[in-house]
C-alpha positions as CSV (number, residue, x, y, z in Angstrom):
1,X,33.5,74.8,200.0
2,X,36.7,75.8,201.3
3,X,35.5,78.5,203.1
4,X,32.4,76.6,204.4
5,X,35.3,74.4,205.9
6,X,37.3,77.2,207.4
7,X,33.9,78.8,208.9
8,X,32.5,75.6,210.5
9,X,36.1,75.1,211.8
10,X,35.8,78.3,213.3
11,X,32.4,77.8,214.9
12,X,33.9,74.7,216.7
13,X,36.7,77.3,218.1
14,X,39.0,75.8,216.4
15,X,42.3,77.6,216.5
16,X,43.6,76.7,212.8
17,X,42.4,74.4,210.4
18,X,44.9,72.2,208.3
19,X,44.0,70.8,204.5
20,X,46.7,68.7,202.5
21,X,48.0,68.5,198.6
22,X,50.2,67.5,196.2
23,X,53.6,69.0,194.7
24,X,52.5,67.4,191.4
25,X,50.1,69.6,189.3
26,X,47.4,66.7,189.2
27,X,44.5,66.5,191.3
28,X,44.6,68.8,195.2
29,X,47.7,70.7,193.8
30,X,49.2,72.4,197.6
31,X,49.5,75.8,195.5
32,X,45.8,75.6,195.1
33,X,45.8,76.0,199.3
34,X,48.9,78.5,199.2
35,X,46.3,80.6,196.9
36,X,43.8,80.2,199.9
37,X,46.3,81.6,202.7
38,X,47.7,78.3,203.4
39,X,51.1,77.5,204.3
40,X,53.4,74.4,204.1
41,X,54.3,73.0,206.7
42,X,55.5,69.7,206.0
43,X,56.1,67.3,203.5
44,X,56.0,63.4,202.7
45,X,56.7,62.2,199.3
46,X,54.8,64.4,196.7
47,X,52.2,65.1,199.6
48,X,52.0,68.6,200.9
49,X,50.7,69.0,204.8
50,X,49.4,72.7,204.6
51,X,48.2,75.0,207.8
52,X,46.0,77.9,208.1
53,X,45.5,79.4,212.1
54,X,43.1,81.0,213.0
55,X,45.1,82.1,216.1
56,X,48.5,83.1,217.1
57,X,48.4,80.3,219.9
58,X,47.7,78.1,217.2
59,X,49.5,74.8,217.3
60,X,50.8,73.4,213.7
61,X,50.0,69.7,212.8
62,X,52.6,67.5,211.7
63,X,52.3,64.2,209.2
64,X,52.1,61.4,211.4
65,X,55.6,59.7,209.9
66,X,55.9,56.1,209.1
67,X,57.5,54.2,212.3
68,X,58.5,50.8,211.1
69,X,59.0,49.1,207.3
70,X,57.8,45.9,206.3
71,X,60.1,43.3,206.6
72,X,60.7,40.5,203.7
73,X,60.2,36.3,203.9
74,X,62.5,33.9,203.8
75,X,62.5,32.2,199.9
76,X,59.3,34.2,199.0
77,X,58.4,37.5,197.5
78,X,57.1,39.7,200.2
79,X,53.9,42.0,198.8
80,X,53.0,44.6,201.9
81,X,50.4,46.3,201.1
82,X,48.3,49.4,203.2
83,X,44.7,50.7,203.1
84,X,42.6,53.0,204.5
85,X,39.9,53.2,202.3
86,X,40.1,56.7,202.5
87,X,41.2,57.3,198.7
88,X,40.0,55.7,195.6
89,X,43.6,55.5,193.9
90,X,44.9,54.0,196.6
91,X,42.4,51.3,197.0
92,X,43.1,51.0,192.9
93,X,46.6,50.2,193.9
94,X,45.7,47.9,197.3
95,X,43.5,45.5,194.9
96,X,45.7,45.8,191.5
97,X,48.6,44.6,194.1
98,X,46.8,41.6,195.4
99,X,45.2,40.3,192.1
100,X,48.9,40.9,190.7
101,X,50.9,38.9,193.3
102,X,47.5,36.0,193.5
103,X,49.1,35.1,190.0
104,X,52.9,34.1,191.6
105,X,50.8,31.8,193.9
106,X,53.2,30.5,196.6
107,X,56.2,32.2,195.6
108,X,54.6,35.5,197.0
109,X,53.3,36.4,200.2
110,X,51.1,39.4,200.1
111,X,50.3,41.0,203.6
112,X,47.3,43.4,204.1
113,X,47.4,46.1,206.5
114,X,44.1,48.2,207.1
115,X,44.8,51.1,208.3
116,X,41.3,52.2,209.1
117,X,42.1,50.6,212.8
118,X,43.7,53.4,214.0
119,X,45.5,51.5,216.3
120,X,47.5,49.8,213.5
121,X,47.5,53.2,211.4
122,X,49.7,54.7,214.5
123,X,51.8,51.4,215.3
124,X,53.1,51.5,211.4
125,X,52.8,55.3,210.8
126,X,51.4,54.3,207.0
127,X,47.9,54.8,205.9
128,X,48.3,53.8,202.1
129,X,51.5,52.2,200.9
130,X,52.7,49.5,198.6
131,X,56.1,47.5,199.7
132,X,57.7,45.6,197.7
133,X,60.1,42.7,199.8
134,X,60.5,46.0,202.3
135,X,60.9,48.6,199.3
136,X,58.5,51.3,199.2
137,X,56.6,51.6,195.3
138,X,55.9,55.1,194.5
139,X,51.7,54.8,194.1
140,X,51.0,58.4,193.0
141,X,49.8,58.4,190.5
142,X,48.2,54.6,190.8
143,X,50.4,52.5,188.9
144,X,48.8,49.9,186.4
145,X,48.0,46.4,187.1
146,X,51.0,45.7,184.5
147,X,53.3,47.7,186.4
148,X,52.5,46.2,189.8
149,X,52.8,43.1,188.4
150,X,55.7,43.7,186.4
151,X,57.5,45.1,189.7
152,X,56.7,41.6,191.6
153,X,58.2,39.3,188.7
154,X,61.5,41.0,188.5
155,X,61.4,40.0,192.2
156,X,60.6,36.6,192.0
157,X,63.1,36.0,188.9
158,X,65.4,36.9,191.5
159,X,64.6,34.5,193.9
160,X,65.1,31.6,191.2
161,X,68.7,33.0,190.7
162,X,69.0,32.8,194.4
């Protein structure tokens, strides 16, 4: 398949083609790519950008990086939360994070962000993400419902101290 990709890339005259992974060995491991004649090029998190060219005046891609943060509200638990649709562990974490912060009713606010409109996608520079009153919640692998949940309630125990 990966060189059914590289070939219809080619037929397009395109000048590279790029493919992305992850530094974890779970599922789309980058060394699986480095294997193929890939290179890395850049990195976000555990996410690996690789590059193949098919050129020497082949230009190199770069991540599109994350532009602002989600901000918190006043006296209530903020729950940001970013989809794409684009991968099935993510939309795990999008809808595990909703039901979970549903069940603090108005104590948290939970903000969705899809990322499909590119638009948006470009004004944030996050496709999938999970923010927790402005901090970002590591979502790779999906964390469980418990987790998420677990994560919001420490959060709102510290607004009753507050």
């Amino acid at each position: 398949m990966l060189q059914a990709a590289e070939d219809d890339a080619k037929s397009t005259k395109s000048k590279g083609i790029a493919a992305w992974g992850l530094s974890v060995p779970i599922w789309m491991k980058a060394s699986w790519f480095k294997k193929h004649g890939y290179t890395k090029i850049d990195k976000d998190g555990m996410a690996v950008l690789l590059w193949k060219p098919f050129t020497e005046d082949a230009v190199m891609p770069k991540w599109i990086k994350q532009k602002k943060k989600p901000g918190k509200s006043p006296g209530k638990v903020t729950v940001a939360a970013f989809i794409n649709g684009w991968c099935p562990g993510q939309n795990l974490v999008f809808e595990r994070a909703k039901r979970a912060s549903a069940e603090f009713g108005p104590k948290v606010e939970f903000q969705e962000f899809h990322t499909f409109d590119r638009d948006l996608f470009l004004e944030w520079g996050i496709g999938d993400g999970l923010f927790i009153d402005g901090k970002k919640v590591r979502t790779g692998p999906p964390p469980s419902y418990e987790k998420i949940k677990k994560k919001i309630a420490r959060r709102v125990k510290k607004l009753k101290k507050a």
